[in-house]
C-alpha positions as CSV (number, residue, x, y, z in Angstrom):
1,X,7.7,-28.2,-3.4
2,X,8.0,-24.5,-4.8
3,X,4.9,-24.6,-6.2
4,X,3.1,-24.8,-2.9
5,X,1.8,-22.0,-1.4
6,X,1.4,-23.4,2.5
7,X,-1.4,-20.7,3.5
8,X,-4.4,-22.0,5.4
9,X,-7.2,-21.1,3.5
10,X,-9.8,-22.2,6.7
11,X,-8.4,-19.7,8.8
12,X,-9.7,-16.2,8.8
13,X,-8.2,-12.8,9.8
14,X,-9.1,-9.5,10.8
15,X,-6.6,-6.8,10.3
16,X,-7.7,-3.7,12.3
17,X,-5.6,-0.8,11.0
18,X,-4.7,2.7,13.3
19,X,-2.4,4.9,14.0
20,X,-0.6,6.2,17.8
21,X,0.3,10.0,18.1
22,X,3.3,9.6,20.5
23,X,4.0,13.0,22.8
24,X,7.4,13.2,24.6
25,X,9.3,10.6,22.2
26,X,12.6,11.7,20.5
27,X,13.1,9.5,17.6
28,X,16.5,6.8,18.2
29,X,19.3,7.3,16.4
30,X,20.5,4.4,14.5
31,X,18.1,1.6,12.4
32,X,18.0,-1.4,14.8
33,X,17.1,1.1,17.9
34,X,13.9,2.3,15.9
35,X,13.4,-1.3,15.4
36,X,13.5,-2.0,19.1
37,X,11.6,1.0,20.0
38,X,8.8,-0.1,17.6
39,X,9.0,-3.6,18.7
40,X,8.6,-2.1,22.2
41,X,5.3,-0.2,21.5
42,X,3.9,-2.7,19.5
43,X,4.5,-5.4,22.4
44,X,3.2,-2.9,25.3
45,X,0.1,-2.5,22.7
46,X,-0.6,-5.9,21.8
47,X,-0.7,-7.1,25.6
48,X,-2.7,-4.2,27.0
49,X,-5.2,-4.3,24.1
50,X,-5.6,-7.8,24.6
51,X,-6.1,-7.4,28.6
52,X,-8.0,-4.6,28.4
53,X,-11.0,-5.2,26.0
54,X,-13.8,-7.1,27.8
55,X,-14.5,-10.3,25.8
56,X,-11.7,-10.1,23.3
57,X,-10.0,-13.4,23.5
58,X,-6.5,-13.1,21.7
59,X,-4.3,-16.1,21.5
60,X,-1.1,-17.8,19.7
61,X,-1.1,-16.5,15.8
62,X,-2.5,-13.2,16.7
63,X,-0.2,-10.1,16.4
64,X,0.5,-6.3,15.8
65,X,3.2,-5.0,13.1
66,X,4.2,-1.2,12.8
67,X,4.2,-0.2,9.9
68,X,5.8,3.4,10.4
69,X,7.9,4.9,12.8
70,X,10.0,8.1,13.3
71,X,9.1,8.7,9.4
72,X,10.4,5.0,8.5
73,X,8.2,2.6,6.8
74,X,8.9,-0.5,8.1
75,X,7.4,-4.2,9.0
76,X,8.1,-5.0,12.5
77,X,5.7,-8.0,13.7
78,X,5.4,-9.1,17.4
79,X,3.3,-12.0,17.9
80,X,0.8,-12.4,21.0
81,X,2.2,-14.3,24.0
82,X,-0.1,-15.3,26.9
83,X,1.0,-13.6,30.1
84,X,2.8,-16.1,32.5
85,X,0.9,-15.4,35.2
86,X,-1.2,-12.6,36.7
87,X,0.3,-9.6,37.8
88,X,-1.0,-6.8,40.1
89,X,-3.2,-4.1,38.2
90,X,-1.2,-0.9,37.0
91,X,-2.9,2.2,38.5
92,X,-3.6,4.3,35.5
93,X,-3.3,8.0,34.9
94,X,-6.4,9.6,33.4
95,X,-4.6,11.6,31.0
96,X,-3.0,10.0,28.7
97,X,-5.8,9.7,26.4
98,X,-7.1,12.8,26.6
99,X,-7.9,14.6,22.9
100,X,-8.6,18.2,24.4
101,X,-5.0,18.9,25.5
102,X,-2.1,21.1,24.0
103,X,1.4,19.5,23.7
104,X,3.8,20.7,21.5
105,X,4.4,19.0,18.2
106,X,8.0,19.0,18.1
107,X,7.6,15.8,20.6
108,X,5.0,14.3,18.7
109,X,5.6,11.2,16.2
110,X,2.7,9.5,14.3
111,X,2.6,5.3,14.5
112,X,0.9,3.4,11.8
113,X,0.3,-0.6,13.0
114,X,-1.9,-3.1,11.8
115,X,-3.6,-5.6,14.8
116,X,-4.3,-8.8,13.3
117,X,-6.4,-11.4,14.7
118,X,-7.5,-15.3,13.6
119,X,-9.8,-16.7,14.0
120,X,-11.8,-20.3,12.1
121,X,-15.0,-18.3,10.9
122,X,-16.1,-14.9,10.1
123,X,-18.4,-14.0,13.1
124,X,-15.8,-14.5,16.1
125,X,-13.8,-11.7,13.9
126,X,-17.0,-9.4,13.4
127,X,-17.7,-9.3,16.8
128,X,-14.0,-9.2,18.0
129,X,-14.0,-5.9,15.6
130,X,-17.1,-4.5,17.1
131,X,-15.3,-5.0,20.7
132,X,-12.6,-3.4,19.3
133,X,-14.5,-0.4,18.2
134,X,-16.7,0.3,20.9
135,X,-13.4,0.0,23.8
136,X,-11.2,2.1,21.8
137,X,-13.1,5.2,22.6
138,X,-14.4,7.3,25.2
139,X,-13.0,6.5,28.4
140,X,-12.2,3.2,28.0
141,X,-9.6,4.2,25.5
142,X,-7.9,7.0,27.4
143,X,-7.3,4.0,30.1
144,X,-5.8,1.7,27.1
145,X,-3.4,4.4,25.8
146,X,-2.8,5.3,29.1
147,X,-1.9,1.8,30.0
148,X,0.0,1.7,27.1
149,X,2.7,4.8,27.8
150,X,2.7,3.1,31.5
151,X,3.8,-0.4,30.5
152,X,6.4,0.9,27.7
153,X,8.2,3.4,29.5
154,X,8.3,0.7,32.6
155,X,9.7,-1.6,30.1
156,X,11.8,-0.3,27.2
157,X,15.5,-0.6,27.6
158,X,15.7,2.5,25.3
159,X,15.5,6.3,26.9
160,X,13.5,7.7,24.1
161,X,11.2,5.0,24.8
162,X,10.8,5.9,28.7
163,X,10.3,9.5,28.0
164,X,7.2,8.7,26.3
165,X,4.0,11.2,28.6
166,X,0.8,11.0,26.3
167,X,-0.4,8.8,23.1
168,X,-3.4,9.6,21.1
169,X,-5.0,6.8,19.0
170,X,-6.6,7.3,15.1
171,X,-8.7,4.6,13.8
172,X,-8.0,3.9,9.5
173,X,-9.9,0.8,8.9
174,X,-10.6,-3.0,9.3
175,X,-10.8,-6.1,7.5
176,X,-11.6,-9.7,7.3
177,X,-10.6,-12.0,4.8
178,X,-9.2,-15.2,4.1
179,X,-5.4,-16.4,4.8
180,X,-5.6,-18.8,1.8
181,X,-3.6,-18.4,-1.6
182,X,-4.7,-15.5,-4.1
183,X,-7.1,-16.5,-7.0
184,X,-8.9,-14.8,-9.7
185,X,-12.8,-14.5,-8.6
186,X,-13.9,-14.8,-12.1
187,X,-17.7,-14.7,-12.0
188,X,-18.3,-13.0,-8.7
189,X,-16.1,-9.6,-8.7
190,X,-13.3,-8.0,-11.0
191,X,-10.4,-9.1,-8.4
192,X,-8.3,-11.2,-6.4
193,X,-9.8,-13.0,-3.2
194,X,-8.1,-15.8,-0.8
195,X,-10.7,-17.2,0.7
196,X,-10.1,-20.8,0.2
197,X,-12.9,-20.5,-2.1
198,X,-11.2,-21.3,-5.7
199,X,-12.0,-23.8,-8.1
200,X,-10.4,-27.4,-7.8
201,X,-8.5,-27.5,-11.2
202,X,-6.6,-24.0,-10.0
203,X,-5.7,-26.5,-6.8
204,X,-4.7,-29.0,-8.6
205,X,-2.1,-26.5,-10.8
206,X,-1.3,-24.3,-7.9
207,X,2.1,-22.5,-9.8
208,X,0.0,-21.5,-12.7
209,X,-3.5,-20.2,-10.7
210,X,-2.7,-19.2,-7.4
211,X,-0.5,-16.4,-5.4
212,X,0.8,-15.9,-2.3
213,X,0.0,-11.9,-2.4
214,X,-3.0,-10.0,-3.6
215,X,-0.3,-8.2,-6.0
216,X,1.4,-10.6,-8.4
217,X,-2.4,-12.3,-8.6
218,X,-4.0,-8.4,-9.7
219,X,-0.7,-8.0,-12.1
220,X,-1.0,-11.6,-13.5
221,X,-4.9,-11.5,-14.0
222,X,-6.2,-8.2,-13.7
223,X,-2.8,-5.8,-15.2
224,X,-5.3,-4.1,-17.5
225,X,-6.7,-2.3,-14.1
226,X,-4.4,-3.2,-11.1
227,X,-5.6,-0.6,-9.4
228,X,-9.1,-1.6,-9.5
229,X,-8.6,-4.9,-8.7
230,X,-6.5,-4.0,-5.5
231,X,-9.6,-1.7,-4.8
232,X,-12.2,-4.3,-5.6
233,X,-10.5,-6.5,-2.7
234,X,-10.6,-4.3,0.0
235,X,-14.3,-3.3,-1.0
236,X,-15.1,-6.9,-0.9
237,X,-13.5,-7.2,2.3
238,X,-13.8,-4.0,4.4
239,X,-16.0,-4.4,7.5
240,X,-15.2,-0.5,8.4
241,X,-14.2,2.5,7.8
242,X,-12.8,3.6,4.4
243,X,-11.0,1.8,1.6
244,X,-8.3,3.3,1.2
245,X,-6.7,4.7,-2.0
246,X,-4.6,2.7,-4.4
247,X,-2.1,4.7,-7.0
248,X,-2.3,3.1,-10.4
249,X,1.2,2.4,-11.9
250,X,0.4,3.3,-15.5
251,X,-0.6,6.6,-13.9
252,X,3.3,7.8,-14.6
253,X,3.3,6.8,-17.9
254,X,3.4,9.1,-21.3
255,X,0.7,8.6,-23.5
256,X,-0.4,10.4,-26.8
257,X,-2.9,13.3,-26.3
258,X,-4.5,13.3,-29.4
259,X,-7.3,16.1,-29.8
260,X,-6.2,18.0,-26.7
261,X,-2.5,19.0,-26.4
262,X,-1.3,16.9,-29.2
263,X,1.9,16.1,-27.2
264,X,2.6,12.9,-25.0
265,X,1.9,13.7,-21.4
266,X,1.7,11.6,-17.7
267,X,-1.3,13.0,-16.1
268,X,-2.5,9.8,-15.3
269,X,-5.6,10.6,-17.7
270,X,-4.9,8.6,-20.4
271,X,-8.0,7.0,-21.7
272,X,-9.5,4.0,-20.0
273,X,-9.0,1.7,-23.6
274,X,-4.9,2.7,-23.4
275,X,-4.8,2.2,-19.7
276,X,-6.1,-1.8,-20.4
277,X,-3.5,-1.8,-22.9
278,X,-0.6,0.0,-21.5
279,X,1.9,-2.5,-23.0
280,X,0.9,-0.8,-26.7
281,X,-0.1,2.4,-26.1
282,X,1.8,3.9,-22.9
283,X,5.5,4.7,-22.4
284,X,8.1,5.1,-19.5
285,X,9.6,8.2,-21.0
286,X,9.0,11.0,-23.1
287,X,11.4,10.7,-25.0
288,X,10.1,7.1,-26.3
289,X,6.1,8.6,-26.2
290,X,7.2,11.0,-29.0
291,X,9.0,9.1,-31.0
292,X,6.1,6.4,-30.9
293,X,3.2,9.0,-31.7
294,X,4.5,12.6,-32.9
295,X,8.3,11.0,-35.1
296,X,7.8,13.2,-37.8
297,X,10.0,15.9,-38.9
298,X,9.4,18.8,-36.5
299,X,6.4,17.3,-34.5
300,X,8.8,15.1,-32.6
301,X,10.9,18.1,-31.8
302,X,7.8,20.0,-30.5
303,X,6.6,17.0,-28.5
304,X,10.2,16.5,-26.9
305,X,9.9,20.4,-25.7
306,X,6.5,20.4,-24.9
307,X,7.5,19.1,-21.3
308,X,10.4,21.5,-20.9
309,X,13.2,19.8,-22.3
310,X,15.6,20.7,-24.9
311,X,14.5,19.8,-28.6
312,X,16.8,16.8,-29.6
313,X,20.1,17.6,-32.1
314,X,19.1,14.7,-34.2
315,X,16.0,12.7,-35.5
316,X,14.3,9.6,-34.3
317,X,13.8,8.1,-37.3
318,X,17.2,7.9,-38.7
319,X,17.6,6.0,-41.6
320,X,13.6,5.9,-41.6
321,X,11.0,7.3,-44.8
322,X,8.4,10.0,-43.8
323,X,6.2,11.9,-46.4
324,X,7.7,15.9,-46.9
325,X,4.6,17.5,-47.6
326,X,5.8,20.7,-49.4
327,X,7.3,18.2,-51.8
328,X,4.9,15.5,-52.2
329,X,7.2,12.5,-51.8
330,X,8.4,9.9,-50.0
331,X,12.0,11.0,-48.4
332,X,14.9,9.1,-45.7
333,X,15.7,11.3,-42.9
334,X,19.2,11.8,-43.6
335,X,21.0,15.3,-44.8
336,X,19.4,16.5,-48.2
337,X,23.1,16.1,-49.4
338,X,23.7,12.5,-48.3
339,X,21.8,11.4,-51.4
340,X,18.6,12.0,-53.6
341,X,16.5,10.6,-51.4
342,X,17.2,12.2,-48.1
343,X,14.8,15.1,-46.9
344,X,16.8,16.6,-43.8
């Protein structure tokens, strides 16, 4: 049915994030070629990774996906495949990993890709990532990157992709974690985990408890601080490196700066109690902020400018009462001559 999120929650994963410094590439022109040329490197990556790390054991389900390319943010996945049979060894050159030497960067394009790898319990994947980390360096890795550039150019149908001479390597971060549904770990930590781990009567209701991305579970559980919750997951699940840095979305939103500028602004400062409650207290524009917090006679015109734009021609409040002060009295905001008891 719909409702069924068809994630195995038993199996684990270990996503091993990087990035390849290309030398010699000229981007293709065109969308589908820089999907092919991506889909090339990440197959020449995936298969010489794979052979080349002592004791790593990759198999059906594992896979790399680039995630950038030639400036394009993209999601190209290309799943492991068992070689067919055994070929002769490639001799490699013992450049091509080299981190001492000058090229010029007008040839150069960064690669972003994620490796992922499954396996049924937590220490195959910890020691797969240790392997991972200790053969992607040193020497060992200027033969991997070299045998990378050699099997690409050898077997890209594209041009850009055979001029490829050097690639450089960047480690981000790992992971392990669960490939089960979303739930909210009430009890444990302030977020979202999918480690098969969730209570039997959010099973049992799986349309109402459980998500298929660590998103709409932060937004549906957690909106007051989406960002922490996103953060609070890759803190609960990061095996190395750093966690990286997740922009809050209420962070563009206009909010009342009472006691400071006593304007609306979107610094992405707004106090922690309006941020849990963005829905009351936070707006999409300016425009909307001020008219909220500062509608009063003048104030609103003030607020409206305070950002650089052009005070309004009319009021917000049309048709409203406000209090006119030098009067002491209750007035509409219409023209003093519509009637008696309009105050401009």
């Amino acid at each position: 049915s719909s409702s069924c999120i068809s994630q195995q929650s038993e199996i684990r994963q270990l996503k091993y994030n990087g990035k390849f410094t290309l030398v010699g590439l000229t981007c293709p022109v065109g969308g589908s070629q820089i999907v092919a040329a991506s889909a090339d490197l990440g197959r020449s990556a995936l298969s010489v990774i794979c052979a080349s790390v002592p004791g790593l054991s990759c198999a059906d389900g594992d896979s790399i996906v680039v995630t950038k390319f030639c400036n394009k943010d993209l999601e190209v996945e290309v799943q492991y495949s068992a070689p067919a049979a055994s070929v002769p060894g490639r001799e490699l050159s013992s450049g091509s990993g080299s981190r001492t030497r000058r090229v010029s960067t007008a040839s150069l394009d960064v690669v972003d890709f994620t490796l992922y790898l499954r396996a049924l319990d937590n220490d195959s994947l910890l020691q797969a990532e240790g392997l991972l980390s200790t053969y992607l360096s040193g020497t060992s890795l200027d033969n991997i990157l070299a045998g990378i550039v050699a099997d690409v150019t050898a077997s890209s149908a594209l041009v850009e992709m055979q001029a490829l001479t050097l690639a450089y390597y960047t480690f981000f971060n790992s992971f392990v974690s669960g490939l089960g549904a979303y739930y909210p770990a009430w009890g444990s930590v302030e977020t979202c985990l999918n480690d098969g781990n969730q209570e039997a009567y959010m099973n049992k209701n799986p349309s109402s408890w459980l998500y298929a991305t660590l998103d709409g579970c932060c937004e549906r559980y957690y909106n007051w601080d989406f960002a922490g919750c996103k953060t609070a997951h890759f803190e609960a699940t990061l095996v190395s490196g750093s966690v990286p840095a997740v922009p809050d979305p209420v962070d563009a939103l206009f909010y009342p700066d009472w006691g400071r500028t006593n304007t609306c602004i979107n610094d992405g400062e707004a106090p922690p109690y309006m941020k849990k409650q963005s829905s009351n207290w936070m707006h999409e524009t300016l425009y909307d902020c001020c008219k909220a917090y500062f509608g009063w006679q003048g104030e609103f015109d003030s607020c409206v400018a305070s950002a650089g734009g052009d005070a309004p021609t009319s009021s917000p409040i049309e048709e409203s009462w406000y209090v006119d002060w030098t009067r002491f009295k209750c007035v509409k905001s219409c023209h003093e001559d519509d009637g008696p008891s309009c105050g401009g």
